[in-house]
C-alpha positions as CSV (number, residue, x, y, z in Angstrom):
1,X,-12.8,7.1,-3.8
2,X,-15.6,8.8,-5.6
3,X,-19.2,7.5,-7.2
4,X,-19.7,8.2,-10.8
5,X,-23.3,9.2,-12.0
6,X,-24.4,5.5,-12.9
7,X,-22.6,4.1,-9.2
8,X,-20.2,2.2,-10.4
9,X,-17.3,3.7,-8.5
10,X,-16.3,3.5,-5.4
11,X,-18.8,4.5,-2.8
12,X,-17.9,6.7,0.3
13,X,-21.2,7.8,1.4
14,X,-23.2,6.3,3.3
15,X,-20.2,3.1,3.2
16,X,-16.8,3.5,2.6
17,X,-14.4,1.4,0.5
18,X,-13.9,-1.0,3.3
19,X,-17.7,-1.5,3.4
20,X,-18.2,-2.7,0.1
21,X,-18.5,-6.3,-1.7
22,X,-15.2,-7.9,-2.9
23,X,-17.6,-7.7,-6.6
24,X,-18.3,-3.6,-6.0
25,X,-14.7,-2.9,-5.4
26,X,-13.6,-4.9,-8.1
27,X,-16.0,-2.8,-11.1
28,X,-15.1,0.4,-9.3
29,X,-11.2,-0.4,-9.4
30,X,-12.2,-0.9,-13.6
31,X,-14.4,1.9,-13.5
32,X,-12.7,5.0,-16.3
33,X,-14.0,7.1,-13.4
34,X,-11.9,5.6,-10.6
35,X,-8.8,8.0,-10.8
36,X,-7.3,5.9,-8.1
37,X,-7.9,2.5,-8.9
38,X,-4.3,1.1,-9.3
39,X,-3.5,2.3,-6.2
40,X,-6.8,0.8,-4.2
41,X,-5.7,-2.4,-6.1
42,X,-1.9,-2.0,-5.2
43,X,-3.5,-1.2,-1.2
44,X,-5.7,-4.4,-1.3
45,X,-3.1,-6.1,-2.3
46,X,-0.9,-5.6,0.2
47,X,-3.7,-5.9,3.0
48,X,-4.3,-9.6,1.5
49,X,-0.6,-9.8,1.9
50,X,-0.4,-8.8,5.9
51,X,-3.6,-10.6,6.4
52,X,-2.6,-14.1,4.8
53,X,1.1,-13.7,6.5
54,X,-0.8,-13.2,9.8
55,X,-2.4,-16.5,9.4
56,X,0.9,-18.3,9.5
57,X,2.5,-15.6,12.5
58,X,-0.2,-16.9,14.5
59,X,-0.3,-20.8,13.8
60,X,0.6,-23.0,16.8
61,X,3.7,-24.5,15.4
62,X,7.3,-22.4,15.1
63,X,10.2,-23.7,13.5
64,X,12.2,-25.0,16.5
65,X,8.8,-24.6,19.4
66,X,10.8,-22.1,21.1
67,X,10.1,-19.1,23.2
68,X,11.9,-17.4,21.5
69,X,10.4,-18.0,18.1
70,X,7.4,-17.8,19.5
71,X,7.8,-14.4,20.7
72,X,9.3,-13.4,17.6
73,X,5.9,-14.3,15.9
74,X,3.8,-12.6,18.1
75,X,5.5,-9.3,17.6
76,X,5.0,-9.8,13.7
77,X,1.8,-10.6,14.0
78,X,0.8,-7.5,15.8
79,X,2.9,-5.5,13.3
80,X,0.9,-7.0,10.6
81,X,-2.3,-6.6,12.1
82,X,-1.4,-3.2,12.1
83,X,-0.6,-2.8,8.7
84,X,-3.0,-4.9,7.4
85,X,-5.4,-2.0,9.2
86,X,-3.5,0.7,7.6
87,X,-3.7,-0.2,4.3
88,X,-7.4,-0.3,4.3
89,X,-7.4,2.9,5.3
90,X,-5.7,4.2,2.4
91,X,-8.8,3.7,0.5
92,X,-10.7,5.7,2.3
93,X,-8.6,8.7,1.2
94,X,-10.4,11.7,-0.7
95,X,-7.6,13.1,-2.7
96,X,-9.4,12.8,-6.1
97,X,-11.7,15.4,-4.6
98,X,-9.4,17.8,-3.7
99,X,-7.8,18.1,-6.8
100,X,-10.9,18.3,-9.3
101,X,-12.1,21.4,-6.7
102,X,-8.3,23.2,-7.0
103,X,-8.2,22.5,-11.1
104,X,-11.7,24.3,-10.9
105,X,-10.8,26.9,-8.9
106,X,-11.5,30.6,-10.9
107,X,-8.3,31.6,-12.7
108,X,-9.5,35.0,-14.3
109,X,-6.1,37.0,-12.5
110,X,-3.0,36.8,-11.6
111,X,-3.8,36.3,-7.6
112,X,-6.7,33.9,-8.8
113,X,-4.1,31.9,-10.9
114,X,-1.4,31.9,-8.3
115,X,-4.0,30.6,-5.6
116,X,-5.0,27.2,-7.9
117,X,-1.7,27.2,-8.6
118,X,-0.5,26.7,-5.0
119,X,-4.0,24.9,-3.9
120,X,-3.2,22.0,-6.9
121,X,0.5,21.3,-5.8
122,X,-1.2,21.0,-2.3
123,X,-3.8,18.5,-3.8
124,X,-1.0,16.8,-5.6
125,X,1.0,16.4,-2.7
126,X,-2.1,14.7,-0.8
127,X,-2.6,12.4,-4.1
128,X,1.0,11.4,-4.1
129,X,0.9,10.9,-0.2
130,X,-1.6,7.8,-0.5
131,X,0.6,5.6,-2.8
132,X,3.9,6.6,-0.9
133,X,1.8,5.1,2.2
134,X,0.9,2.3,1.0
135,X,4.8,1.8,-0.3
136,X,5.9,2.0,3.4
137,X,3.5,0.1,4.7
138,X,4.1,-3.0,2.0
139,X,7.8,-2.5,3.2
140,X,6.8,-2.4,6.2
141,X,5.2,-5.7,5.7
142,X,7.9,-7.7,4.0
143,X,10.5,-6.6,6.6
144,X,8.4,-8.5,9.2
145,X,7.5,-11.2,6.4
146,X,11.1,-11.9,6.7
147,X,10.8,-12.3,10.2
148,X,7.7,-15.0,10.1
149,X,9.6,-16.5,7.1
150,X,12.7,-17.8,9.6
151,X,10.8,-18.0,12.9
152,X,7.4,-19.8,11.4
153,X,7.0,-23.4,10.5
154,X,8.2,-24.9,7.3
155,X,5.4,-26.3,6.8
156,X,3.9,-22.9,6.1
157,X,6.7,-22.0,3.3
158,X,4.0,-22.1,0.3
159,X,1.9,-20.2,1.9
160,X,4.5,-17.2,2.5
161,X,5.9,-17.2,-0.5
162,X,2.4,-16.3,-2.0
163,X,1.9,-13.7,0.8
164,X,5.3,-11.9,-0.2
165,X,4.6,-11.9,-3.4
166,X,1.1,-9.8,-3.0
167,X,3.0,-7.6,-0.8
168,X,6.0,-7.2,-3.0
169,X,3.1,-6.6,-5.8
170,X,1.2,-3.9,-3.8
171,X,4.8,-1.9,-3.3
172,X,5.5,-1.9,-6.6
173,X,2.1,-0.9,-7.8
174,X,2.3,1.8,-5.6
175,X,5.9,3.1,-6.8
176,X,4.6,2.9,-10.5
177,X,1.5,5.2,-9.3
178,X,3.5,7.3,-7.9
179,X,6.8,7.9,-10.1
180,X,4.0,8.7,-12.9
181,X,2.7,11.4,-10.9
182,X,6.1,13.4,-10.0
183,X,6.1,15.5,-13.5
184,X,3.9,17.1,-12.6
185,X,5.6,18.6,-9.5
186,X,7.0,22.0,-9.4
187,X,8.5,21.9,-6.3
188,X,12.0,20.0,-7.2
189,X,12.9,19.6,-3.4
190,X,9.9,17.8,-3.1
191,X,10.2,15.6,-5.7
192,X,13.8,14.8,-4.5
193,X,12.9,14.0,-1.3
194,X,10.3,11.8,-2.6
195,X,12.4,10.3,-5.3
196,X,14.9,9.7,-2.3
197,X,12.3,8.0,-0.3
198,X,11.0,5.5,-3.3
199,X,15.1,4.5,-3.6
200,X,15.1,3.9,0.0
201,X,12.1,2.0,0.6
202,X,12.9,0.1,-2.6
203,X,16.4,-1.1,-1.1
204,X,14.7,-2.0,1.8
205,X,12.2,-4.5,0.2
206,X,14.9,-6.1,-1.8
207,X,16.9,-6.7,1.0
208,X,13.9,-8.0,2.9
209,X,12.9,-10.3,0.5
210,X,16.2,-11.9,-0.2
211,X,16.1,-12.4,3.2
212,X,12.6,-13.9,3.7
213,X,13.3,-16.5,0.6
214,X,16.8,-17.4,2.2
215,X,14.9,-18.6,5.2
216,X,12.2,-20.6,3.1
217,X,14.6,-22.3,1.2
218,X,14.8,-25.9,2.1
219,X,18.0,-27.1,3.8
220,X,19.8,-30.2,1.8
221,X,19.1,-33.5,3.0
């Protein structure tokens, strides 16, 4: 993420997104300079996601106290400690960089118009790389969300159901970034592959999430 002239974007040098106050990020995501916001947003997002739903993989209790369980939870905890890493890498992405330098590029002939050509659709494909990342790694998320959801304590069902929900809100703010940036793809085997990938991963959360709040749901007395 870039710095405007009066600092109120996101800083990268000398600190890095991840560096910054919870009050920084939050002008610099409002910031009309921040070309990226929605998709920092969409990354935090899910990172509060994995990080609260580690919180619960980790407690002492399980829902039946068995090995097995408890296994279960310590493999989604690592997975979410994982992606809960990931994400906040995402922000530290300079795609917004690349693509102002390629639009700028000299265009005065033919070979000079065919080189920003090619060097924008690169940039592009960079830009639209970051929110298809942070899609699969919110999927990512509620797949093992599901997983905590009927291994963990139901003591802890509040608390999950607020943790999917950031996640399932960091996916989707992620596929609306991204589906707005395809028209301007030339490339149609790209597109498709993305457009492919988005239906995929979409499926996937569904599924997931159905499956998480079928394990949360409070058996009749």
């Amino acid at each position: 993420m870039t710095v405007n002239a009066a600092g109120r974007g996101m800083p990268t040098n000398p600190r890095g997104p991840s560096d910054i106050s919870l009050q920084e990020f939050i002008e610099a995501v409002g910031s009309a300079e921040e070309p990226h916001g929605a998709v920092a947003a969409a990354a935090v997002a899910g990172s509060l996601g994995s990080s609260l739903l580690l919180t619960v993989a980790v407690l002492p209790q399980t829902r039946s106290d068995s090995i097995d369980h408890r296994t279960k939870l310590i493999e989604a905890a690592a997975v979410l400690s994982s992606v809960r890493l990931q994400l906040i890498e995402t922000l530290e992405t300079e795609t917004a960089v690349k693509l102002f330098a390629a639009r700028n590029m000299p265009q005065a002939s033919d070979a000079q118009r065919s080189r920003r050509r090619d060097a924008i659709q690169l940039a592009l494909r960079a830009s639209a790389e970051v929110p298809l990342e942070v899609m699969r790694l919110c999927a990512r998320g509620l797949k093992t969300a599901a997983s905590v959801a009927a291994h963990s304590a139901r003591a802890a069902s509040a608390d999950t159901h607020l943790e999917m929900s950031l996640l399932q809100a960091g996916f989707e703010g992620a596929r609306s970034n991204l589906e707005g940036k395809l028209s301007s793809f030339i490339d149609a085997t790209y597109v498709t592959s993305v457009v492919d990938e988005i239906a995929r991963l979409s499926e996937e959360t569904t599924a997931a999430a159905r499956a998480a709040a079928s394990s949360l749901e409070v058996p009749p007395a």
